[in-house]
N, C-alpha and C positions, 0 to 999 in steps of 0.2 A: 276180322282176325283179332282186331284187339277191342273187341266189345265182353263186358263186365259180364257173368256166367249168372245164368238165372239158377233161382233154388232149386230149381226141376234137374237143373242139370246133373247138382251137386250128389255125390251119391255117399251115404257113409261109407266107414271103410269096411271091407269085410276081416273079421274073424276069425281065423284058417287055423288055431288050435286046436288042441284035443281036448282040453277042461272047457273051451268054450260050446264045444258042441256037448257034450254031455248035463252042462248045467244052464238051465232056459233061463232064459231072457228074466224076467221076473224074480226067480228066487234071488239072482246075483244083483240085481236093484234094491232086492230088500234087504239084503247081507247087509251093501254099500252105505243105505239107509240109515239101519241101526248101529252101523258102525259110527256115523256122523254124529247119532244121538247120541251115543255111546259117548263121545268125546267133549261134546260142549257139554253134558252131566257134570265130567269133571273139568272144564273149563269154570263152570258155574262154582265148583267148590273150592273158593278161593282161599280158603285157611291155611291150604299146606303152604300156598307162594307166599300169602302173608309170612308166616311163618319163618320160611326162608330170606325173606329181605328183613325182615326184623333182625335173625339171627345175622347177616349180612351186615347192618347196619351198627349192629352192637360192638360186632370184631373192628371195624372201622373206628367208629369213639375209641376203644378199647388203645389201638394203634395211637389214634393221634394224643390221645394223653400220656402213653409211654414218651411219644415223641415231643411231647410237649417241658417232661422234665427235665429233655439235655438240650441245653440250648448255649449260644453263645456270646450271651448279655451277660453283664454282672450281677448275683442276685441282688436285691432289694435292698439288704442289709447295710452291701460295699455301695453304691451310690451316694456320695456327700446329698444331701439337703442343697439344693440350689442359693444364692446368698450373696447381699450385692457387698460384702464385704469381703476382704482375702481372708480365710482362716487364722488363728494365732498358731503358737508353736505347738500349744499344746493338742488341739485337735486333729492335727495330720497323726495316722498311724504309724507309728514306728515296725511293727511286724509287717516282713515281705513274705512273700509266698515264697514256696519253694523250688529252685531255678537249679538247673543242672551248670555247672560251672563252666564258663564260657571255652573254658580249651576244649572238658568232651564236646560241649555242645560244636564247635568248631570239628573235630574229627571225624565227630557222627556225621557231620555236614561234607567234608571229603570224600566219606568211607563211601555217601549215599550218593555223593554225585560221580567219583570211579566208577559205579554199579551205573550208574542212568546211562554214562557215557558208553559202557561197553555192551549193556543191554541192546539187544539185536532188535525187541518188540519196541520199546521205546523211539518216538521218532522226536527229535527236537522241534522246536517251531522256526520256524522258515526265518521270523524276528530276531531269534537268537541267531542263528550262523550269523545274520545282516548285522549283530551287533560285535560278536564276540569276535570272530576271524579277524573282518578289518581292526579290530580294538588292541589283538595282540602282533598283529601284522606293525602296527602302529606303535607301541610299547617298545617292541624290540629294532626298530628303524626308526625312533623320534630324534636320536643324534642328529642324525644324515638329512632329514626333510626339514625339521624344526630350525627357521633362520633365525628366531629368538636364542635357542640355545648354543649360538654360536658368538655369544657376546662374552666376551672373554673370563668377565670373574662374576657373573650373577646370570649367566646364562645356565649354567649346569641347575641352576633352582627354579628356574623356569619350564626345562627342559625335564625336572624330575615333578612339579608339579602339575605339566600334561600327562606326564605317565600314571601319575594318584590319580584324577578324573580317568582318564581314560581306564584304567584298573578300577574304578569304580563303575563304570559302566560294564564289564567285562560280571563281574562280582552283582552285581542287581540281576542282568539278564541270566543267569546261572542260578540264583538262587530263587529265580522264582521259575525254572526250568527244574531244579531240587525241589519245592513243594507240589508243582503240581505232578511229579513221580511219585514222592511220598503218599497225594492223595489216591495216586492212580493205584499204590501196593496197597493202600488200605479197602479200596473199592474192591478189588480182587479178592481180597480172602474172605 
């Protein structure tokens, strides 16, 4: 019952179409044939695939040297010379670049994180609730829990000096929840 099937047994299958009875056995082997020859012919004529990986390989260079001229090193120029001495007065460059003035840059920065926070697609990172909630939970109830700040004439400076870290913690994890939104609207369009 479960003995291995001799080749006697094996029977091909049969062929019960209507193109197969019409066209014998032989001609559709030589079709098959010449078709095969037909195809390593042009496997053998390798110029056009040369061709194509070359033209493939060039758009690539082509790419990586556009991408090569934005970068985000200093050029050449702006790198001091390395030097085991400090510079004098006169070699630090007096000209700054040009910086948008820290109030817009400060509004830009409200206006974009209003938008992060009310954006539905945007999800904050898990890091930021665990930083910012408790952070202003804490800002606004540091009277009431802070036993330092209940020292009569130096406690209220103590008590506003948890609030500045702690509002600086608040202010890092937001702003770097602000940049990576900024990168995410740039990736997008």
């Amino acid at each position: 019952m479960n003995d291995p099937a001799a080749l006697s047994d094996v029977h091909a299958p049969m062929n019960l179409s209507m193109e197969a009875q019409l066209v014998p056995q032989g001609i559709d082997l030589e079709r098959r044939v010449q078709r095969l020859e037909d195809e390593i012919n042009v496997l053998k004529d390798t110029k056009a695939l040369e061709e194509r990986v070359a033209l493939r390989v060039t758009e690539q260079m082509q790419k990586a040297a556009a991408s090569e001229q934005f970068t985000a090193a200093l050029p050449a120029r702006a790198i001091p010379p390395a030097r085991d001495t400090f510079p004098s007065r006169e070699e630090i460059p007096a000209a700054r670049g040009s910086y948008a003035w820290l109030l817009f840059d400060m509004v830009d920065d409200a206006r974009l994180m209003f938008r992060m926070l009310l954006d539905k697609r945007y999800i904050l990172a898990w890091t930021t609730h665990l930083v910012v909630w408790p952070s202003i939970f804490a800002i606004l109830t540091s009277r009431w829990w802070f036993p330092i700040g209940w020292i009569p004439v130096v406690g209220i400076f103590f008590d506003k000096a948890l609030d500045l870290v702690l509002g600086f913690c608040v202010y890092k994890a937001l702003s770097r929840e602000v940049r990576r939104y900024r990168e995410m609207l740039v990736h997008r369009r």
